[in-house]
C-alpha positions in Angstrom: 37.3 -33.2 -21.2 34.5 -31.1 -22.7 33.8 -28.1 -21.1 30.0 -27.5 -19.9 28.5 -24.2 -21.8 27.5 -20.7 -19.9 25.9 -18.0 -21.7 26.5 -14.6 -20.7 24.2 -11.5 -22.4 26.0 -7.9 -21.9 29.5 -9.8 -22.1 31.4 -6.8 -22.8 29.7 -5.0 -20.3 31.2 -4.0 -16.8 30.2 -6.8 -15.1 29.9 -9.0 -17.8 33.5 -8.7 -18.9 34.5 -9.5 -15.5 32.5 -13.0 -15.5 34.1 -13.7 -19.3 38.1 -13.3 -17.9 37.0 -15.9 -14.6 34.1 -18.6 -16.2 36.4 -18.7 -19.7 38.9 -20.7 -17.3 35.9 -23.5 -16.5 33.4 -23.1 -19.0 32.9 -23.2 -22.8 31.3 -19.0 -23.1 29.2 -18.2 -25.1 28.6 -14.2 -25.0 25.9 -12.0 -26.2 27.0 -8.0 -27.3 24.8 -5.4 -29.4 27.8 -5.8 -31.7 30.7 -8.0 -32.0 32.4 -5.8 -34.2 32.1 -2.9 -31.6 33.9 -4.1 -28.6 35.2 -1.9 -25.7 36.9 -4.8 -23.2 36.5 -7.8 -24.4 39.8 -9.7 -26.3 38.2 -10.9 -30.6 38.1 -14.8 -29.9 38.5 -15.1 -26.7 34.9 -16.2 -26.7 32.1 -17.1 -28.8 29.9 -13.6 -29.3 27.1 -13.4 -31.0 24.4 -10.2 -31.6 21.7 -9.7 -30.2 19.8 -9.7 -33.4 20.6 -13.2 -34.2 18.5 -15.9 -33.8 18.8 -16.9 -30.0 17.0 -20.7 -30.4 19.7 -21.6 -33.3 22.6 -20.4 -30.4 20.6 -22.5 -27.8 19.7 -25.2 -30.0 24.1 -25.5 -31.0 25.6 -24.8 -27.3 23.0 -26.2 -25.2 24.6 -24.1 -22.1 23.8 -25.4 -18.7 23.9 -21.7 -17.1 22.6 -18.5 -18.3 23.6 -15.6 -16.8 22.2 -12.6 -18.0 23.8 -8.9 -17.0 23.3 -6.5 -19.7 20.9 -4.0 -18.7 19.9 -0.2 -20.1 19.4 2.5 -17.4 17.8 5.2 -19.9 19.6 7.5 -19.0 20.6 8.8 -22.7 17.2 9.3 -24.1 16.8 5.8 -25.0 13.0 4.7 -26.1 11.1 3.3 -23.5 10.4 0.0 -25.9 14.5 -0.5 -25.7 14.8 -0.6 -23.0 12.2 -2.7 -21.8 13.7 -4.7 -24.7 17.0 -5.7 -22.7 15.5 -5.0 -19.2 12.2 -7.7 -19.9 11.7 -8.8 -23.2 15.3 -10.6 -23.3 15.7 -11.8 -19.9 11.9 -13.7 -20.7 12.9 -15.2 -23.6 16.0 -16.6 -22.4 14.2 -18.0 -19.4 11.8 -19.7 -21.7 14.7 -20.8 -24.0 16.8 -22.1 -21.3 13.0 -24.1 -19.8 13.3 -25.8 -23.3 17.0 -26.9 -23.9 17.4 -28.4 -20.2 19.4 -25.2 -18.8 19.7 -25.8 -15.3 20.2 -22.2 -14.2 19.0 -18.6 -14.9 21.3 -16.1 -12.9 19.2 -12.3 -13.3 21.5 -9.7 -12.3 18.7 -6.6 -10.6 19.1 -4.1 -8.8 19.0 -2.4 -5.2 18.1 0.8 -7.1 14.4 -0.9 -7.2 14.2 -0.3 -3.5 11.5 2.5 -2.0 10.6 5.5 -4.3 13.4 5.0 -6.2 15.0 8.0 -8.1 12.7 10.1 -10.3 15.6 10.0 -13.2 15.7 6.5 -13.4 12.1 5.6 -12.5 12.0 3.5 -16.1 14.5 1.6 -15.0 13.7 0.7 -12.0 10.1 -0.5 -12.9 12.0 -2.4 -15.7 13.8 -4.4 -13.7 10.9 -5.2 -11.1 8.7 -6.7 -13.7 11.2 -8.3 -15.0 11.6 -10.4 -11.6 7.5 -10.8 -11.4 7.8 -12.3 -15.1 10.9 -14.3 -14.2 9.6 -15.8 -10.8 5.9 -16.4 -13.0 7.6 -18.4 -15.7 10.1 -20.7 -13.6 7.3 -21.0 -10.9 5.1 -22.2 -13.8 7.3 -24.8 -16.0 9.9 -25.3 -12.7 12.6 -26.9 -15.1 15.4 -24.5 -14.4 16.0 -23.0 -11.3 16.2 -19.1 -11.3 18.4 -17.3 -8.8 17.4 -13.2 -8.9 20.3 -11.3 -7.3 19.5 -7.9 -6.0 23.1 -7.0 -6.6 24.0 -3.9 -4.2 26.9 -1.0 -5.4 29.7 -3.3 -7.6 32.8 -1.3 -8.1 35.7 -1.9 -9.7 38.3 -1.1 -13.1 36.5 -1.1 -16.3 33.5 0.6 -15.7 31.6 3.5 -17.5 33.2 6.8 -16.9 29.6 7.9 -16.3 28.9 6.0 -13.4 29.6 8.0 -9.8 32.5 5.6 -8.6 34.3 5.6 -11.9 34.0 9.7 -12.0 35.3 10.0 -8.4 38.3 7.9 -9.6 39.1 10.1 -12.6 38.8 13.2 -10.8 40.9 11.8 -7.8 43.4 10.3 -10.1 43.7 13.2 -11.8 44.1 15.8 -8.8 41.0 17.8 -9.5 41.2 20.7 -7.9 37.9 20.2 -5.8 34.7 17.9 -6.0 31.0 19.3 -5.3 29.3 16.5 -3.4 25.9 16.0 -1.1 27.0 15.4 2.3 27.9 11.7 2.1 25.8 10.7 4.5 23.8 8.0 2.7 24.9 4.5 2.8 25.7 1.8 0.7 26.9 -1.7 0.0 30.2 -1.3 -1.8 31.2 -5.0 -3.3 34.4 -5.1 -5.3 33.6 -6.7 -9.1 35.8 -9.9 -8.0 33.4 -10.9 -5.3 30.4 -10.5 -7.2 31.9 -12.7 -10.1 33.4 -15.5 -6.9 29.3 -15.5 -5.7 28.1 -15.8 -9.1 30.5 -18.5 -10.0 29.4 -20.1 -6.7 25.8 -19.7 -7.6 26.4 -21.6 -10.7 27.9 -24.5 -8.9 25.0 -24.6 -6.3 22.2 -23.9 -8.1 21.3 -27.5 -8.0 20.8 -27.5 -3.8 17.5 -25.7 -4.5 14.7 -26.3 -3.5 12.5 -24.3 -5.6 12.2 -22.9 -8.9 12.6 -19.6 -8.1 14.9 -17.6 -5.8 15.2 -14.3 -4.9 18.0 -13.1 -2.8 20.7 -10.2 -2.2 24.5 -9.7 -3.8 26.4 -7.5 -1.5 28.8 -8.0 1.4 26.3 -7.5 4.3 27.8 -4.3 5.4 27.5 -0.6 4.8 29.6 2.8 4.6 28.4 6.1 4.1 29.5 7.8 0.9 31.8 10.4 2.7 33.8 7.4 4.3 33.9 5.9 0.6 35.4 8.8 -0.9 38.0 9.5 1.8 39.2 5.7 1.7 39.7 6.5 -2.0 41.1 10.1 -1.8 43.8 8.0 1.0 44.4 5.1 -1.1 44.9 7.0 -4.4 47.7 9.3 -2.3 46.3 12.1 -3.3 46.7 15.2 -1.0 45.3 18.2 -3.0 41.5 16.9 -4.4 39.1 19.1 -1.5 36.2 16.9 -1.1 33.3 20.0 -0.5 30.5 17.5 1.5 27.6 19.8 1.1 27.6 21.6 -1.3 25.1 19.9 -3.3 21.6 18.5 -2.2 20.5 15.1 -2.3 18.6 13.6 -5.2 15.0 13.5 -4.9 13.7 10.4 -3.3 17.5 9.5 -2.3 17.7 6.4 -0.2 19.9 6.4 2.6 20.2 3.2 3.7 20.9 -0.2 1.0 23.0 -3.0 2.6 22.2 -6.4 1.1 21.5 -9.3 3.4 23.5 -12.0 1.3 21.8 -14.9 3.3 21.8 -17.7 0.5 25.3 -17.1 -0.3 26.3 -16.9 3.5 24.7 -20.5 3.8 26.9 -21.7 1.1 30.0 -20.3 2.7 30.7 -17.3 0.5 31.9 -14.2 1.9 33.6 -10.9 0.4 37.6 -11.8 -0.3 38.3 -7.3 -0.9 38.2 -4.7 1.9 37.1 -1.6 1.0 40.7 -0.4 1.1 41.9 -3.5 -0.9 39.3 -3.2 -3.6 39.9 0.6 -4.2 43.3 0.3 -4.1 42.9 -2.4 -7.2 40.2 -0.1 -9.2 42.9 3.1 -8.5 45.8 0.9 -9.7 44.5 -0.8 -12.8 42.2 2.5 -13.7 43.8 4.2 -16.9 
């Protein structure tokens, strides 16, 4: 039996790589990198890749994937221009939207972000706006043409092995891991929505199956596991499951970022209606990114 197609942009991303190891056991990938010959976690030919310089209707026009799902994203946090990143933020997700409209796709899967809630912080305020137009665009083009359904997941805090050493959780597992003497830290008190990277790739998988029970054309809805812990709790659960004794977590000693929010729990309620829930505790899911963490 032939396998259906999926396309998935930032596939050698965190999140991205994660999706390539679970769909490549049901579907026919098709990934898109910056550069093929520049990979960090993906496996040469485990996949089709191809750049994102290269002709994108020819890669359509071949595959003819049923499901788009697109996760790469820049936060500009390296000095990048301001047309880049709207490149990958906007510019991309747009075209593929109108792409997948035209070779029957039946579903665009938009990875955002809870990060576009309130103020949002000042050192990622490019970002943020980024990714909110990109949803007005996204929800203006499927509401127009309503030929692929769109599913835009506000995804919440993912965590998990394989991420950027210069995101917060993969830091904290470094330094913990490595029996840093102390960490500087705010005082913990804000909250989030930790999901381990396995759940988020069991709702997306799921959203790809059940795309087709929509209604309309366009959907908007959280990716998170409905439930909350501050950061201090976070870091203790991973200083305990990491068995490390010596790492003094100082709460306090630095102040919260400017516009900080305290609060982001998702409310997962289309996935909850499908029957999906988280599979990782907290405790299981650090215990995984400690273990499998180099």
């Amino acid at each position: 039996m032939v396998k259906q197609s999926i396309f998935i942009t930032g596939a050698d991303g965190f999140l991205g790589h994660h999706l390539v190891q679970q769909l490549a056991k049901s579907y026919d990938v098709i990934g898109l990198v910056r550069n093929p010959k520049s990979l960090k976690r993906l496996k040469v030919g485990r996949i089709k890749l191809f750049s994102t310089d290269e002709p994108l209707k020819e890669v359509f026009e071949r595959y003819r994937p049923i499901g788009i799902v697109h996760t790469a994203t820049k936060y500009g946090r390296t000095d990048e221009s301001v047309p880049s990143l709207l490149h990958v933020n906007v510019d991309l997700p747009i075209h593929l939207l109108e792409l997948s409209q035209k070779y029957n796709s039946k579903v665009f899967i938009n990875i955002g972000s809870f990060i576009t809630q309130g103020k949002g912080y000042n050192y990622l305020q490019d970002y943020a706006l980024s990714k909110q137009q990109c949803s007005q665009w996204l929800r203006l083009i499927a509401n127009k043409a309503n030929t692929c359904k769109v599913i835009d997941f506000t995804l919440y805090h993912p965590f998990g092995p394989g991420d950027s050493e210069t995101k917060f959780v993969s830091n904290m597992v470094k330094s913990i891991k490595e029996k840093a003497p102390f960490i500087d830290l705010t005082p913990g008190e804000q909250k989030r929505d930790f999901i381990y990277v396995a759940d988020v790739v069991a709702a997306i998988e799921l959203a790809l199956k059940r795309s087709s029970d929509l209604r309309k054309p366009y959907t908007r809805t959280d990716l998170g596991t409905g439930s909350s812990y501050t950061l201090r709790c976070f870091l203790e659960t991973l200083k305990a499951v990491s068995g490390n004794t010596d790492t003094e977590l100082r709460f306090g000693k630095l102040p919260y970022r400017e516009n900080e929010i305290m609060e982001a729990k998702a409310d997962p309620d289309l996935l909850t209606s499908w029957g999906w829930k988280p599979s990782y505790s907290l405790n299981q899911g650090l215990l995984l990114t400690v273990d499998q963490t180099i």
